[in-house]
N, CA, C and O atoms as CSV, one atom per row, in Angstrom:
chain,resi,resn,atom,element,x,y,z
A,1,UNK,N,N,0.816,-1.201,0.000
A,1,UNK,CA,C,0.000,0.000,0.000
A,1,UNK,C,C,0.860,1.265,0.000
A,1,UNK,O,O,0.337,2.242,-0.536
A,2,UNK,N,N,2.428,1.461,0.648
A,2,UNK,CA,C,2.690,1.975,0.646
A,2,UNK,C,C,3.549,2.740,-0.628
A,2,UNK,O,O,4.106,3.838,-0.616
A,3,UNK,N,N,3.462,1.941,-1.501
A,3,UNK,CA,C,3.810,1.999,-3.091
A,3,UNK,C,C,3.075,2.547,-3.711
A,3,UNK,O,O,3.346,3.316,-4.633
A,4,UNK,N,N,1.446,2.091,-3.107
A,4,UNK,CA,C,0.518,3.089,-4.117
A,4,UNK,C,C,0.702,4.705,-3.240
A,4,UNK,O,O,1.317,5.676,-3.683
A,5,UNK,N,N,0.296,4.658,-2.495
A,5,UNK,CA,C,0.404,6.090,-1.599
A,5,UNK,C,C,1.315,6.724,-2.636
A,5,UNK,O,O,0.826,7.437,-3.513
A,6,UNK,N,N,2.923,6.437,-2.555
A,6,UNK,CA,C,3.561,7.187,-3.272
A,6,UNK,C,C,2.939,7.404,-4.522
A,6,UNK,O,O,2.663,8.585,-4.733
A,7,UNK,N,N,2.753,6.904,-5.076
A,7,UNK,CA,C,2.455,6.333,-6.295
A,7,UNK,C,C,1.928,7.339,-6.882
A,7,UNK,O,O,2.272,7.852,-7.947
A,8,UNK,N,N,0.667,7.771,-5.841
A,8,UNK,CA,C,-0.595,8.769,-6.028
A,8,UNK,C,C,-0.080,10.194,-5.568
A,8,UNK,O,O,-0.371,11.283,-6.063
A,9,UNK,N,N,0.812,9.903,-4.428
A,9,UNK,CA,C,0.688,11.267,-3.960
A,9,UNK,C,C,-0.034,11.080,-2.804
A,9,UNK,O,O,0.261,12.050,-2.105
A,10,UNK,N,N,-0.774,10.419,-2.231
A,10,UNK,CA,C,-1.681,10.278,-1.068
A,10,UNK,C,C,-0.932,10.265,0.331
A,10,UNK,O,O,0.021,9.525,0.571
A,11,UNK,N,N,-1.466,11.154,1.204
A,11,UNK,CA,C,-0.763,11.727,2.559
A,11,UNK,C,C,-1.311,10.637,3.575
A,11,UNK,O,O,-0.292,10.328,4.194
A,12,UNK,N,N,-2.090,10.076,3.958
A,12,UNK,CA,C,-2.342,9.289,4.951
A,12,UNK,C,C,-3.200,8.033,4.637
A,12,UNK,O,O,-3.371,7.818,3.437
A,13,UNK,N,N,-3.717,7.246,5.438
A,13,UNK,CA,C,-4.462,5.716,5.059
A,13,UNK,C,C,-5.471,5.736,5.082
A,13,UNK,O,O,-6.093,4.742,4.708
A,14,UNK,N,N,-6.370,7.293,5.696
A,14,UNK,CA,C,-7.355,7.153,5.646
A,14,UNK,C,C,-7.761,7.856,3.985
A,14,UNK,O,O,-8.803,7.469,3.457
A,15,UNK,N,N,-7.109,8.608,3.448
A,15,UNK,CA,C,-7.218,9.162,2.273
A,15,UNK,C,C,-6.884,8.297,1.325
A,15,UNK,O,O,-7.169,8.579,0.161
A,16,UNK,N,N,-6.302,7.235,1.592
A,16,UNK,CA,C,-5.747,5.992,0.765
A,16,UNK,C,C,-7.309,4.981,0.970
A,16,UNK,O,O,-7.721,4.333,0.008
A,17,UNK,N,N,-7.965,4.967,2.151
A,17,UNK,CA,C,-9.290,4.006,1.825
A,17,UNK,C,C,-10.271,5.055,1.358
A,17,UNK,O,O,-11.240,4.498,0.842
A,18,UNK,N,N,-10.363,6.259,1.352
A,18,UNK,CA,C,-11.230,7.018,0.504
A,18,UNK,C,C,-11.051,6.825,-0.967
A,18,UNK,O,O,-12.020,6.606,-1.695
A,19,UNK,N,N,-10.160,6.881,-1.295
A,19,UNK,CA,C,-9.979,6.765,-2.743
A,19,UNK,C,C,-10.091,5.451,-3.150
A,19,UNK,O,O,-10.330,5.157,-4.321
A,20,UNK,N,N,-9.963,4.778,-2.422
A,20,UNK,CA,C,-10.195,2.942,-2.348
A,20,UNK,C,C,-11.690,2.801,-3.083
A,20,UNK,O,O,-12.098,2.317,-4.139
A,21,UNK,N,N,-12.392,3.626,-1.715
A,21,UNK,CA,C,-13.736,3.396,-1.712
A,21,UNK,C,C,-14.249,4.119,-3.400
A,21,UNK,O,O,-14.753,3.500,-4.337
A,22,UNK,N,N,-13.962,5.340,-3.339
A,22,UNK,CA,C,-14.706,6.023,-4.977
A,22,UNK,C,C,-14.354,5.307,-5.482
A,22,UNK,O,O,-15.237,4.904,-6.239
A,23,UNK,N,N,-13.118,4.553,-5.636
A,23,UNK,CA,C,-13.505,3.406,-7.082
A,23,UNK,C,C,-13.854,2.447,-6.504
A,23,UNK,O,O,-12.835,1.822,-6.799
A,24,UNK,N,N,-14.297,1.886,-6.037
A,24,UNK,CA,C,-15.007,1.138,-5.644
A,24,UNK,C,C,-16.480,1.367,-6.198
A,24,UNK,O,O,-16.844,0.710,-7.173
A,25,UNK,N,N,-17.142,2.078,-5.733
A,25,UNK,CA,C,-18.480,3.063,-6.015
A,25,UNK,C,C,-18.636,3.564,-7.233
A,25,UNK,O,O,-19.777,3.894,-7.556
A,26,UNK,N,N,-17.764,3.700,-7.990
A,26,UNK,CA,C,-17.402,4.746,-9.452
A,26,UNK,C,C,-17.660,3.249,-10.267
A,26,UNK,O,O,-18.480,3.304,-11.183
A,27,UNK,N,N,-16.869,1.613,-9.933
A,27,UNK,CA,C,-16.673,0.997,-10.646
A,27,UNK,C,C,-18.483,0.002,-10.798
A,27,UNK,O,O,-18.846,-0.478,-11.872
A,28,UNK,N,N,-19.395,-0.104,-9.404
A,28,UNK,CA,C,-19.959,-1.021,-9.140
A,28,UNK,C,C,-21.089,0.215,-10.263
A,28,UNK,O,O,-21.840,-0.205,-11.144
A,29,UNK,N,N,-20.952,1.377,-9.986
A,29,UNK,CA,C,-22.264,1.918,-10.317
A,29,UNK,C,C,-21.853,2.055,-11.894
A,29,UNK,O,O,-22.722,1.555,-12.608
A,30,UNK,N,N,-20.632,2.663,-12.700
A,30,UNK,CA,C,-20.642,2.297,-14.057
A,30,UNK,C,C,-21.531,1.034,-14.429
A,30,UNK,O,O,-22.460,0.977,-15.235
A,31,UNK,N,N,-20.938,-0.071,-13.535
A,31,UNK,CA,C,-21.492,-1.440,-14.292
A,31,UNK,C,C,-23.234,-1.383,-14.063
A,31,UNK,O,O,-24.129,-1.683,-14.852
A,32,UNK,N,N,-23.282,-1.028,-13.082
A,32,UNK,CA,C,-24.861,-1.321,-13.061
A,32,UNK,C,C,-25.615,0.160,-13.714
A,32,UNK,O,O,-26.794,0.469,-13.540
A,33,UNK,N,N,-25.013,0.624,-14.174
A,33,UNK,CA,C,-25.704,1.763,-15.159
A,33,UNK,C,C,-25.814,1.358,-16.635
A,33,UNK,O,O,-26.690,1.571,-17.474
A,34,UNK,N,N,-24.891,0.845,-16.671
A,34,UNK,CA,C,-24.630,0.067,-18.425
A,34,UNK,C,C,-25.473,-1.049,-18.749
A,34,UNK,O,O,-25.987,-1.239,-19.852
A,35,UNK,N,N,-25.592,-1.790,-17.718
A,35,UNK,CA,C,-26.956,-2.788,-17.338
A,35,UNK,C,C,-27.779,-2.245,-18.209
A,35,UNK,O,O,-28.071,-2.335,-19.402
A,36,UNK,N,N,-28.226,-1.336,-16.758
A,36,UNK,CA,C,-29.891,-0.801,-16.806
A,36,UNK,C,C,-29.911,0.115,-18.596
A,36,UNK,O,O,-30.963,0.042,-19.229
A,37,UNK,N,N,-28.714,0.890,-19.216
A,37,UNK,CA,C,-29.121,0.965,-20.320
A,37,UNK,C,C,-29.120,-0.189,-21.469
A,37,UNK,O,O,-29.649,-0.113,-22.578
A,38,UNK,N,N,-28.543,-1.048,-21.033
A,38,UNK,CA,C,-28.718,-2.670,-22.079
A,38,UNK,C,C,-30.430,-3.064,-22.002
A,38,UNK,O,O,-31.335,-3.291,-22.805
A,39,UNK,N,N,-30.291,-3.005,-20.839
A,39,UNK,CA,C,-31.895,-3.806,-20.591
A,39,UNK,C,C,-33.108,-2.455,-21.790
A,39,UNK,O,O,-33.921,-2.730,-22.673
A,40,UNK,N,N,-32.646,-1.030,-21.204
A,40,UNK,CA,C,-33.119,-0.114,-21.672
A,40,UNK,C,C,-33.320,0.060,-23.323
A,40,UNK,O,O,-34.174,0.752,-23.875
A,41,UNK,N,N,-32.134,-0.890,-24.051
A,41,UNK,CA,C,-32.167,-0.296,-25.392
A,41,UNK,C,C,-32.719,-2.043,-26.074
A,41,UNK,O,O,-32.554,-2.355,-27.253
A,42,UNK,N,N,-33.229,-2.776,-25.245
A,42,UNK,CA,C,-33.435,-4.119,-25.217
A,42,UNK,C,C,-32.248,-4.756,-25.617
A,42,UNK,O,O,-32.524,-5.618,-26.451
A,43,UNK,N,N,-31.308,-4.711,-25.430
A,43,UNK,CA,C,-30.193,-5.339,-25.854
A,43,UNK,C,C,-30.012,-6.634,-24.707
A,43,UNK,O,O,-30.083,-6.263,-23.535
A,44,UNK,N,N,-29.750,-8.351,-24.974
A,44,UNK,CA,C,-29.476,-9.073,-24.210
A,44,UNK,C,C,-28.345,-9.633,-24.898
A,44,UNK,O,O,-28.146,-9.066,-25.973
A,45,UNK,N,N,-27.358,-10.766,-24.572
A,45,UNK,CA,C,-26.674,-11.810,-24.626
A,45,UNK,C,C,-27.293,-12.816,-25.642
A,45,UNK,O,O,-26.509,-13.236,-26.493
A,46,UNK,N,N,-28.761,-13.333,-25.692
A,46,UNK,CA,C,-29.111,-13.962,-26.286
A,46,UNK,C,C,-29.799,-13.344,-27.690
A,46,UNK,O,O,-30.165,-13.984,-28.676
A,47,UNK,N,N,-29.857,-11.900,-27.463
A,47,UNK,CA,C,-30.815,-11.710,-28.802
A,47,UNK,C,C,-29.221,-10.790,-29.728
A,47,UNK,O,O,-29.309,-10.534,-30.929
A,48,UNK,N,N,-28.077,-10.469,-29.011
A,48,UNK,CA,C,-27.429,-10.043,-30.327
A,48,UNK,C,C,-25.858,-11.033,-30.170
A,48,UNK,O,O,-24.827,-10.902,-30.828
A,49,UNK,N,N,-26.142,-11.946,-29.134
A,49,UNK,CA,C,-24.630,-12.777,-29.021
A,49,UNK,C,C,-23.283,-11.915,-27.705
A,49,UNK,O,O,-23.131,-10.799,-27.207
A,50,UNK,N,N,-22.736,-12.973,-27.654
A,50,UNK,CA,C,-22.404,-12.711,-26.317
A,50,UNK,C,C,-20.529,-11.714,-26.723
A,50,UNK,O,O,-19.757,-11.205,-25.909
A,51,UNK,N,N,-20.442,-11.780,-27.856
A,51,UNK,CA,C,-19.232,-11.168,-28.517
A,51,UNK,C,C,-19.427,-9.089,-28.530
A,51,UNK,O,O,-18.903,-8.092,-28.033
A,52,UNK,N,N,-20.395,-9.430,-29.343
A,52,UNK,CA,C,-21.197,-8.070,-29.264
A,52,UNK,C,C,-22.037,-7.691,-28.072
A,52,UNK,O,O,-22.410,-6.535,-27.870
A,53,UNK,N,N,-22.282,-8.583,-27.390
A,53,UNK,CA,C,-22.931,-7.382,-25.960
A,53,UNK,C,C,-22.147,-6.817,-25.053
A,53,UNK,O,O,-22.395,-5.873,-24.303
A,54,UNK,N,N,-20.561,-7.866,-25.242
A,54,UNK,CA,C,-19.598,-6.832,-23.983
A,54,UNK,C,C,-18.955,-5.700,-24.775
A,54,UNK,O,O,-18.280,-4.772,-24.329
A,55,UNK,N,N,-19.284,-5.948,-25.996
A,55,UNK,CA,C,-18.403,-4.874,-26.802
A,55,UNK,C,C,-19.498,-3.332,-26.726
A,55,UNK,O,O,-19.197,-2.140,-26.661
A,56,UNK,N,N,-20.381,-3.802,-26.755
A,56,UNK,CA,C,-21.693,-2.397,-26.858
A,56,UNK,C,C,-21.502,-2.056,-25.435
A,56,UNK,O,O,-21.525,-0.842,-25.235
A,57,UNK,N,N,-21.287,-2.921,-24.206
A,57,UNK,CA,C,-21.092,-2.815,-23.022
A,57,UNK,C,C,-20.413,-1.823,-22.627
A,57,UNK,O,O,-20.773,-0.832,-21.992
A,58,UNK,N,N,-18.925,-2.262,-23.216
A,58,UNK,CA,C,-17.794,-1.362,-23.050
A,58,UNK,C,C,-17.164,0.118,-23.381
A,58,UNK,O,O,-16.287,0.771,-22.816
A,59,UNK,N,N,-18.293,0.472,-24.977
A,59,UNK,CA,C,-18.317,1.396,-25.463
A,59,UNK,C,C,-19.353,2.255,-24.596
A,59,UNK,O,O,-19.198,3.470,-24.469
A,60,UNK,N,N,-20.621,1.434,-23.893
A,60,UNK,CA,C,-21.517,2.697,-23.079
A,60,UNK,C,C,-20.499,2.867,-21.449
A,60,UNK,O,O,-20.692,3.874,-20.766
A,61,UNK,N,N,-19.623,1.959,-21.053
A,61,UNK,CA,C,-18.861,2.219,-19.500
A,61,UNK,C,C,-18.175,3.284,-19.806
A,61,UNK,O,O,-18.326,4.421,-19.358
A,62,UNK,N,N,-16.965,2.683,-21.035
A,62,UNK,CA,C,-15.831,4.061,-21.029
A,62,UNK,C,C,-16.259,5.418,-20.874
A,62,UNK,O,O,-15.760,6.041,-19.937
A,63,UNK,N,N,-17.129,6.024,-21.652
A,63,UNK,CA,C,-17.223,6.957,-21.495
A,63,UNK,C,C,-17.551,7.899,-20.112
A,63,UNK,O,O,-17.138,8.858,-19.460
A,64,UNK,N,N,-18.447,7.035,-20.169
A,64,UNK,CA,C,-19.211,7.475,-18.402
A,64,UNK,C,C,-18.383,6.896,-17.286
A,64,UNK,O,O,-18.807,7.372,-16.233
A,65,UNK,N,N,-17.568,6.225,-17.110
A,65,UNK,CA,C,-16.348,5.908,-16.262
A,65,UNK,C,C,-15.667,7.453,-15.494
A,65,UNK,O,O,-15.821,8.081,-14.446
A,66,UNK,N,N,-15.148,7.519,-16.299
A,66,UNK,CA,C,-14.349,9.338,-16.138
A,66,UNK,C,C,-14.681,10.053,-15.559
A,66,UNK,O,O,-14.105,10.507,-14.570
A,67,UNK,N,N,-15.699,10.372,-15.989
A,67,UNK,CA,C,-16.608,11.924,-15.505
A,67,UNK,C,C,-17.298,11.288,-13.871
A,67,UNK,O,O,-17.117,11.806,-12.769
A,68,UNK,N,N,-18.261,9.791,-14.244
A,68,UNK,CA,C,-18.555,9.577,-12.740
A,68,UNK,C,C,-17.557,9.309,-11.809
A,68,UNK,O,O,-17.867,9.314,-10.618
A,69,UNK,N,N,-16.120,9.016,-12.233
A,69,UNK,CA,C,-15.070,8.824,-11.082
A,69,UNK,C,C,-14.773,10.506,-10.600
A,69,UNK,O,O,-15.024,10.833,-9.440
A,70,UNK,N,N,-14.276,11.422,-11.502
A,70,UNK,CA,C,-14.708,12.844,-11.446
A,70,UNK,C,C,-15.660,13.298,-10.254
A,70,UNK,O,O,-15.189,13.904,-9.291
A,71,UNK,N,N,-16.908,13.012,-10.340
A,71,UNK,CA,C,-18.228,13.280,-9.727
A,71,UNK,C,C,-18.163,12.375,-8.584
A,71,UNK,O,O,-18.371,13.108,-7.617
A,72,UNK,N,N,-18.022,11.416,-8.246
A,72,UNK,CA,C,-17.977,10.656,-6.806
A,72,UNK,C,C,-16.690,11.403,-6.354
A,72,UNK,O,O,-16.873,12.286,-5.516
A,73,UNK,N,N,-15.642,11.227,-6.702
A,73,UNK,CA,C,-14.319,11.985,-5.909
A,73,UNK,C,C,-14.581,13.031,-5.336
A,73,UNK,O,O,-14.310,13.293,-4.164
A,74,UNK,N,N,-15.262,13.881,-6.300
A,74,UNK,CA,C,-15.448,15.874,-5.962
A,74,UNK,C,C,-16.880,15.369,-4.638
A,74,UNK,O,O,-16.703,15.971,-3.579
A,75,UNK,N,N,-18.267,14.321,-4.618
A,75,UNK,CA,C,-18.751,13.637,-3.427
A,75,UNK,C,C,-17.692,13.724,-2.183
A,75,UNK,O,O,-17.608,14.523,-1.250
A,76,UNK,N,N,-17.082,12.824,-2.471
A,76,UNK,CA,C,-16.260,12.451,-1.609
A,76,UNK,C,C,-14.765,13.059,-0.708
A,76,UNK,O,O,-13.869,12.730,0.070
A,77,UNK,N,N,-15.407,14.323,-1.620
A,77,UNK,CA,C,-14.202,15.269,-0.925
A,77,UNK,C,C,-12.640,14.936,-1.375
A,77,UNK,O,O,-11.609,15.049,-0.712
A,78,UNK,N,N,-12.808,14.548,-2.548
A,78,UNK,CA,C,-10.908,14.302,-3.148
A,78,UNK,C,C,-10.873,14.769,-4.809
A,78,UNK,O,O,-10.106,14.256,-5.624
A,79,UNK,N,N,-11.660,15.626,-5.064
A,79,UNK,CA,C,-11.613,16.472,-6.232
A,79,UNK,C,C,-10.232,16.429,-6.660
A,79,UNK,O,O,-9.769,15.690,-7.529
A,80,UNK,N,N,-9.379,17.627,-5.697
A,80,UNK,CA,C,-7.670,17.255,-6.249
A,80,UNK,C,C,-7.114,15.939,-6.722
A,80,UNK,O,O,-6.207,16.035,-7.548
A,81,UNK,N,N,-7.447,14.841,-6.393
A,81,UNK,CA,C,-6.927,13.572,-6.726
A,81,UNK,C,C,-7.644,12.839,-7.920
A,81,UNK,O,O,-7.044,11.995,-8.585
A,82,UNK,N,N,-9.497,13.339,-8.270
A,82,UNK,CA,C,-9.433,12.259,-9.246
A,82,UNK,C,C,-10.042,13.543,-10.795
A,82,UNK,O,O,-10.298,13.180,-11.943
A,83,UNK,N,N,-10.109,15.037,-10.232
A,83,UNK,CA,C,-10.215,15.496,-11.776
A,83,UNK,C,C,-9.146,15.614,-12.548
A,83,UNK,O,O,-9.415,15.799,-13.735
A,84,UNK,N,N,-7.669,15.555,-12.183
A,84,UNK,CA,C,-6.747,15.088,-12.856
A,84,UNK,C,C,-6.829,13.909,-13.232
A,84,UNK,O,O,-6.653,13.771,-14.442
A,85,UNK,N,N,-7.109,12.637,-12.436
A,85,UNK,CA,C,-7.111,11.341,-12.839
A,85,UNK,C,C,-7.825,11.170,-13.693
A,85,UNK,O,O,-7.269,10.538,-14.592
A,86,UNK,N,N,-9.338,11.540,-14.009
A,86,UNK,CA,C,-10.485,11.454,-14.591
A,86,UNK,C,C,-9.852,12.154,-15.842
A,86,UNK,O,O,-9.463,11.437,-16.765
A,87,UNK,N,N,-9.716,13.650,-15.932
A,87,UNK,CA,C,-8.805,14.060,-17.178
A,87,UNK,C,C,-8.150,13.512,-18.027
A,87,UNK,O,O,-8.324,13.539,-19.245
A,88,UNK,N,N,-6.753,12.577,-16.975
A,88,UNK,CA,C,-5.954,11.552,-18.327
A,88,UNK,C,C,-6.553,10.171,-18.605
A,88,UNK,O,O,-6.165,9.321,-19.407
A,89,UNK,N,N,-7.362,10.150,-17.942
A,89,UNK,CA,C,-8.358,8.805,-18.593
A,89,UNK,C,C,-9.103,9.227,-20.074
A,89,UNK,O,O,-8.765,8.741,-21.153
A,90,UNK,N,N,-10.193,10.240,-19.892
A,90,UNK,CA,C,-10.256,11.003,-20.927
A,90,UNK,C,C,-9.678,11.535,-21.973
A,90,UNK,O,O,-10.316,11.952,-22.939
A,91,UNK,N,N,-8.253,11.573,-21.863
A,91,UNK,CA,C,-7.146,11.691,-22.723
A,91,UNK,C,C,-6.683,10.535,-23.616
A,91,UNK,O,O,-6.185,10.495,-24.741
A,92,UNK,N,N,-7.138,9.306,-22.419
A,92,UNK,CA,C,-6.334,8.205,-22.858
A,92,UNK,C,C,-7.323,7.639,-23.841
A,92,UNK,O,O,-7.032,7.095,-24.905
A,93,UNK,N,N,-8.569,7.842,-23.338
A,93,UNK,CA,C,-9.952,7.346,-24.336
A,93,UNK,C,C,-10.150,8.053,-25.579
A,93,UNK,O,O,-11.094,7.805,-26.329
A,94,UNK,N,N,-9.101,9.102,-25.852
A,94,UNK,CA,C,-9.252,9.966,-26.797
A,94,UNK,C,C,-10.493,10.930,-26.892
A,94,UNK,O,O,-11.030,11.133,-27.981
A,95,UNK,N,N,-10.812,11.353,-26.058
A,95,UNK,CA,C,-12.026,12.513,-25.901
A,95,UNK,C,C,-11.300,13.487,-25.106
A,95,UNK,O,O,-11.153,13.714,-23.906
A,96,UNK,N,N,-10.768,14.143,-26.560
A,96,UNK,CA,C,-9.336,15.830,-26.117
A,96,UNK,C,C,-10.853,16.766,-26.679
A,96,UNK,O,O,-10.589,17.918,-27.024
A,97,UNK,N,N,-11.954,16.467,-26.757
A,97,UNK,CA,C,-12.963,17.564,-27.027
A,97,UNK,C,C,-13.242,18.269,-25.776
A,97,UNK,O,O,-13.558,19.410,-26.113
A,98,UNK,N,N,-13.276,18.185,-24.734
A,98,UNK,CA,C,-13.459,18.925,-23.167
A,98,UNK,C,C,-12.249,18.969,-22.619
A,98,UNK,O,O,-12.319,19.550,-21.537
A,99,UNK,N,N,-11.038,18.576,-22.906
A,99,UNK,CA,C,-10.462,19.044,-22.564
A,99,UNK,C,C,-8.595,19.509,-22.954
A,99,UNK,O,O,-7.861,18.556,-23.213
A,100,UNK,N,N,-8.298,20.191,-22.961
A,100,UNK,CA,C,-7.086,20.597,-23.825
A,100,UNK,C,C,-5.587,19.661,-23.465
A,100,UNK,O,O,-4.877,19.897,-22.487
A,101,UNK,N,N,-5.424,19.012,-24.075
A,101,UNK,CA,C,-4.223,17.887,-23.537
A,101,UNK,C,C,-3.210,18.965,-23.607
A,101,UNK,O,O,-2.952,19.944,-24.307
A,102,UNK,N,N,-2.663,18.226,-22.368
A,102,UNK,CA,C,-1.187,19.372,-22.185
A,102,UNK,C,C,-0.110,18.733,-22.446
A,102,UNK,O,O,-0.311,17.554,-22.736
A,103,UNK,N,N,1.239,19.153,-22.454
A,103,UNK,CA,C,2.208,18.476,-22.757
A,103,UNK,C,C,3.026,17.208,-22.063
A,103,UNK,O,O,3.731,16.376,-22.633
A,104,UNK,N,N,2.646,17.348,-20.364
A,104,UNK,CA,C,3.252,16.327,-19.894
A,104,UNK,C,C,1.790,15.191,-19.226
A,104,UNK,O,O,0.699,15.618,-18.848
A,105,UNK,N,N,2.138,14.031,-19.249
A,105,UNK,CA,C,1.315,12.979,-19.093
A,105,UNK,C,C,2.058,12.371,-17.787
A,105,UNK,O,O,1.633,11.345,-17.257
């Protein structure tokens, strides 16, 4: 643990299980949001195959990943730690439309 601390930048253990926890919370609620829009756009496993539903899956998480890790952090009182994080995720997903990539990564 003490590898990630550095890692991050994180000052103590209790700020190390906060940030634990938002992804934690960031990761359970992506998935069960992507669900509820599968079920939403009738999309199942059996009616378009199980190749193509994690792939439609994955294209509705990424996006919304970011911004809700973003939005639970700034919840959770660690804004400084995940709108940068959330940023180079967004960078990395290639959506430089919100925000201006800078030179160092």
């Amino acid at each position: 643990m003490s590898r990630l601390k550095e890692k991050w930048g994180i000052r103590s253990n209790v700020q190390l299980f906060v940030v634990l926890v938002v992804f934690a919370i960031t990761g359970t609620s992506a998935a069960r949001i992507s669900k509820a829009l599968m079920e939403y756009l009738s999309l199942s496993q059996e009616n378009i195959g199980l190749f193509l539903y994690y792939v439609i899956l994955l294209v509705l998480v990424l996006p919304l990943y970011p911004f809700m890790l973003m939005g639970i952090g700034w919840v959770f009182g660690q804004s400084k730690f995940f709108f940068p994080f959330g940023r180079k995720l967004i960078r990395q997903l290639s959506f430089n439309l919100l925000f201006k990539a800078d030179t160092k990564s």
